[in-house]
C-alpha positions in Angstrom: -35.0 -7.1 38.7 -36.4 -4.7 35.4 -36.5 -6.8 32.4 -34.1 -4.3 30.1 -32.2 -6.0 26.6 -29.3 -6.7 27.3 -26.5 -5.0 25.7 -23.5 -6.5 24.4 -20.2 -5.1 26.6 -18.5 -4.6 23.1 -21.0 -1.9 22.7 -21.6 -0.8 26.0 -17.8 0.7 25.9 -18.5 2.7 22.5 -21.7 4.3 23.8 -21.6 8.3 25.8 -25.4 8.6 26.1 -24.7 9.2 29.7 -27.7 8.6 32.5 -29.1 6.1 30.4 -30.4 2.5 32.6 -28.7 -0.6 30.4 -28.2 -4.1 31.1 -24.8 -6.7 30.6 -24.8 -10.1 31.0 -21.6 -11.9 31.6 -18.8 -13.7 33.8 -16.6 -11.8 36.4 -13.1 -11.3 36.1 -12.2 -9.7 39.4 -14.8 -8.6 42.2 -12.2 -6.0 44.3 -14.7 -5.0 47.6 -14.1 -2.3 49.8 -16.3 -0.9 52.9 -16.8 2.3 50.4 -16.9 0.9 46.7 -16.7 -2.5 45.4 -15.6 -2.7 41.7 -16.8 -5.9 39.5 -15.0 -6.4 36.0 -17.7 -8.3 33.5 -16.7 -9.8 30.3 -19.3 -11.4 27.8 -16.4 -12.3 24.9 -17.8 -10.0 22.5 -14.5 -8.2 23.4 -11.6 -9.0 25.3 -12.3 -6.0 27.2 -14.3 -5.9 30.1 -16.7 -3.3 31.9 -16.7 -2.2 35.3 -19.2 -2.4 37.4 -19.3 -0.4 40.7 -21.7 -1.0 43.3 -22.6 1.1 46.7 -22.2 -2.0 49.1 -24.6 -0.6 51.6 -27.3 -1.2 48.9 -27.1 -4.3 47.8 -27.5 -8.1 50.7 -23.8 -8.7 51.8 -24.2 -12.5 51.4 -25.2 -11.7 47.6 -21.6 -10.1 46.9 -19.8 -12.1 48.1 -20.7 -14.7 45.9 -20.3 -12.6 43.0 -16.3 -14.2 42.4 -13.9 -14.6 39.4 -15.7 -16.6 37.2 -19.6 -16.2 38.2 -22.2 -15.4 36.0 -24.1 -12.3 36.6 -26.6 -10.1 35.4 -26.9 -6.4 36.2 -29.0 -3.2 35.6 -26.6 -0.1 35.7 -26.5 3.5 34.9 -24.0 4.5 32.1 -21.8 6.8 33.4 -18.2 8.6 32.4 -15.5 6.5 33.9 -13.4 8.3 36.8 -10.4 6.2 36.6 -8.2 5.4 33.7 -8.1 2.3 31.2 -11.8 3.2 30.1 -13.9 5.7 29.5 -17.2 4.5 30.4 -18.6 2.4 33.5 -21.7 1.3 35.3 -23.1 2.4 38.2 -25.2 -0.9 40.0 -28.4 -0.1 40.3 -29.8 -3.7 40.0 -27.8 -7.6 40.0 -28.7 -10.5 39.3 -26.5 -14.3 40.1 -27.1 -16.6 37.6 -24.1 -19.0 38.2 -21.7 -18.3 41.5 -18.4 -20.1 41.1 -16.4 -21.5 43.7 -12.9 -20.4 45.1 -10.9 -22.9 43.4 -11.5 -21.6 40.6 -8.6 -22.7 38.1 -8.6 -19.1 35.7 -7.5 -16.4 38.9 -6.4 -13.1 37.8 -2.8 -14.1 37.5 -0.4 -15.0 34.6 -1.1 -19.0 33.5 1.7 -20.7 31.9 0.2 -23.0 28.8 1.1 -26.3 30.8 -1.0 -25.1 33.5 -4.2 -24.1 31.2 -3.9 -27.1 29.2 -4.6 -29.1 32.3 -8.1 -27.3 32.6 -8.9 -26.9 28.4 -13.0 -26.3 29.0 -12.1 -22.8 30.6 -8.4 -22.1 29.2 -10.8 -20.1 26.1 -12.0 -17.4 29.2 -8.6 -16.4 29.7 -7.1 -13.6 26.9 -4.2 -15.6 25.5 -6.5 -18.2 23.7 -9.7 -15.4 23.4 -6.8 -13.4 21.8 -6.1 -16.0 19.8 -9.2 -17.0 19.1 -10.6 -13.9 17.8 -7.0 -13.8 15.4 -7.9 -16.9 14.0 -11.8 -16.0 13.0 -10.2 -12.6 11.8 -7.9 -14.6 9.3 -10.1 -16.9 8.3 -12.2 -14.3 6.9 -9.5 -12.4 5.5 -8.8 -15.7 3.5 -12.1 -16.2 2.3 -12.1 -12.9 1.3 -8.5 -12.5 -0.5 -9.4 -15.8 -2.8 -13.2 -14.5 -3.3 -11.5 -11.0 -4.4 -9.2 -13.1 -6.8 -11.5 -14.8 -8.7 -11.5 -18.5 -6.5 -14.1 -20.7 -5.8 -14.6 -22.1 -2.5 -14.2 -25.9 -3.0 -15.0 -28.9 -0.5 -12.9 -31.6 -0.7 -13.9 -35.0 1.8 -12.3 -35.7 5.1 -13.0 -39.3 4.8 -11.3 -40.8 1.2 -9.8 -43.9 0.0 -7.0 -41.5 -1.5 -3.1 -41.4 0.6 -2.6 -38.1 -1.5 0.3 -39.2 -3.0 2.0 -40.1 0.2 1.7 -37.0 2.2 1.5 -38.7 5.6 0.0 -41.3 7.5 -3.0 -41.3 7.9 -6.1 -42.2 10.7 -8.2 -44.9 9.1 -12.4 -45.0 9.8 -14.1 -47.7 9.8 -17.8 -49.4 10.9 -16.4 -52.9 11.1 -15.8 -54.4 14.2 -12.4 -54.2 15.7 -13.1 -56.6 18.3 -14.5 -59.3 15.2 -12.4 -58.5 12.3 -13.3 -61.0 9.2 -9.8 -61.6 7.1 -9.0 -63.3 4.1 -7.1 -66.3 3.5 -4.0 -64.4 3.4 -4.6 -62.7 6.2 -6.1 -59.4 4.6 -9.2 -57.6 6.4 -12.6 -57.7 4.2 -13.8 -54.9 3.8 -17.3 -55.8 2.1 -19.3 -55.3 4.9 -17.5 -51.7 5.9 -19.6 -48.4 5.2 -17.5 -47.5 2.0 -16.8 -51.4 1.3 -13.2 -50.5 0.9 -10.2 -49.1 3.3 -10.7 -45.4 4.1 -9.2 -43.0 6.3 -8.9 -39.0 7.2 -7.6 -37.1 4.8 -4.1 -35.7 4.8 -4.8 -33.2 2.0 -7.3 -32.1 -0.3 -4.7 -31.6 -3.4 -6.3 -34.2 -5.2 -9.8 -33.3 -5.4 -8.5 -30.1 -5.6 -6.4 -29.7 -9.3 -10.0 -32.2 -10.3 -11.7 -28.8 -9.6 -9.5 -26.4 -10.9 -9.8 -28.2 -14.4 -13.8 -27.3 -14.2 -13.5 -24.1 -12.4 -10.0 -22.4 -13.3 -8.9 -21.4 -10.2 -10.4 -23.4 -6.8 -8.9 -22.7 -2.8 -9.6 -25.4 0.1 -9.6 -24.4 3.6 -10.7 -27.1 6.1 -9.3 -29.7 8.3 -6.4 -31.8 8.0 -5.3 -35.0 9.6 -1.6 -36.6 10.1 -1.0 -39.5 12.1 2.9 -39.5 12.8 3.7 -40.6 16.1 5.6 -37.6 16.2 5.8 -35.5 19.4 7.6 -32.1 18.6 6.2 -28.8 18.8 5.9 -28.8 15.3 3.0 -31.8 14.8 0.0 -31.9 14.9 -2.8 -34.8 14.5 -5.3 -32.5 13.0 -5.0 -28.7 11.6 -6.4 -26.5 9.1 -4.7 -26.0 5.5 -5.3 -23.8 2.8 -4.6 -25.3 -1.1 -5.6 -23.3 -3.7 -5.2 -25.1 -7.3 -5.2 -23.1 -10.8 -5.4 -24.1 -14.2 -2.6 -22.6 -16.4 -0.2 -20.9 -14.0 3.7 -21.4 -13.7 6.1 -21.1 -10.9 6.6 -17.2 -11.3 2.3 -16.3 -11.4 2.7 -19.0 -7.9 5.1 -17.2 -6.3 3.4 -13.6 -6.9 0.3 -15.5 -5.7 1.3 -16.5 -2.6 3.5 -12.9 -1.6 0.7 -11.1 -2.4 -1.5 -13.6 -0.2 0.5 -13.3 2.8 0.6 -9.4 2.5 -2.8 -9.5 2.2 -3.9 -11.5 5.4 -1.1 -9.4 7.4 -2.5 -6.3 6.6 -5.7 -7.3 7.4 -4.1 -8.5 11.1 -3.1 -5.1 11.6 -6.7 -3.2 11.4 -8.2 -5.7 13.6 -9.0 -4.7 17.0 -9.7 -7.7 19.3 
């Protein structure tokens, strides 16, 4: 097979430079095969759109296609060409493939409509499927819209730790770390666990928010945001909880309710409007 770069499929599909040889590297999504025409869909996730491939099956080894399935991982040489059917407006016309993974008929991610139940059962390949690459590529787009909006506003990025001796005031309970041995625990005369010998030398745990820290920071820096993980160990099991999730706490000096509430409209506008010019 010609050594060409490869090209990403995101940009494959912006490209008209028709008659020119490139090369895409990805998994298959559906391999349709016909006596005429077989049609392979590649996706690389650099979008959530795929390519087509279409291949002449009298030129290509029989045995080799049909081990090209949903969810192999292929490499092929093709000729950039103005799509005949509709849904896109380029394709590739096979001129050289390559199998670099073939993957069996069982299969769990088939062209078909999962429920969440079902892809939860197989979470390694669940991000292949649109839903969570759809919501995957949302999430990245809103994180950077956050960094942005605070960075825009005058904030400072500040890290708060994920492992403190700090409760937050209360604000949930919370999964405690330790070194110590669980199985050998050394207690004191009134029963109390020693923590001398522990990493910190005292009782720690995740952190259920990084408030604290946080107002600590805006009294050296004005205006600070936090944006990391978050841990809460209710034994609660609702849609609504979650063990571990991602919250944003921004902390000014010298602001009162009204300046908080313009702060956090315009904030949401912000990261909605940003949602709506994103193309995933």
């Amino acid at each position: 097979m010609e050594n060409i770069r490869r090209t990403k499929v995101v940009d494959v599909l912006k490209r008209n430079d028709f008659g020119t040889i490139v090369n895409v590297r990805g998994w298959v999504r559906t391999h349709r095969s016909s006596k005429a025409v077989d049609f392979i869909a590649v996706n690389d996730g650099s979008t959530i759109k795929n390519v087509q491939v279409v291949v002449d099956p009298t030129k290509f080894d029989e045995a080799l296609l049909k081990q090209i399935t949903t969810g192999s991982c292929i490499s092929v040489n093709g000729e950039l060409v103005e799509s005949q059917g509709a849904g896109q407006s380029v394709e590739l016309q096979c001129r050289e493939i390559q199998l670099y993974g073939p993957c069996g008929s069982d299969y769990p991610m088939q062209k078909k409509g999962q429920s969440f139940e079902y892809m939860r059962q197989y979470a390694h390949l669940r991000l292949r499927t649109n839903t969570f690459g759809a919501v995957m590529r949302i999430r990245h787009n809103m994180a950077i819209a956050i960094h942005n909006y605070f960075h825009e506003h005058g904030f400072f990025y500040f890290h708060t730790p994920l492992i403190t001796a700090s409760d937050c005031e209360g604000a949930g309970q919370m999964f405690q770390v330790t070194t110590k041995n669980l199985y050998d625990l050394k207690k004191d005369e009134e029963g109390k666990i020693i923590y001398d010998d522990d990493f910190f030398g005292k009782q720690t745990s995740l952190t259920v928010s990084g408030q604290l820290e946080g107002e600590l920071g805006a009294t050296a820096l004005g205006a600070i945001y936090t944006f990391g993980p978050t841990f809460r160990a209710e034994n609660s099991n609702t849609p609504r909880h979650l063990a571990e999730f991602w919250m944003i706490e921004p902390e000014v000096a010298f602001i009162d309710m009204n300046d908080l509430m313009d702060l956090e409209e315009d904030f949401i506008k912000y990261c909605v409007q940003w949602l709506s010019l994103i193309h995933i």
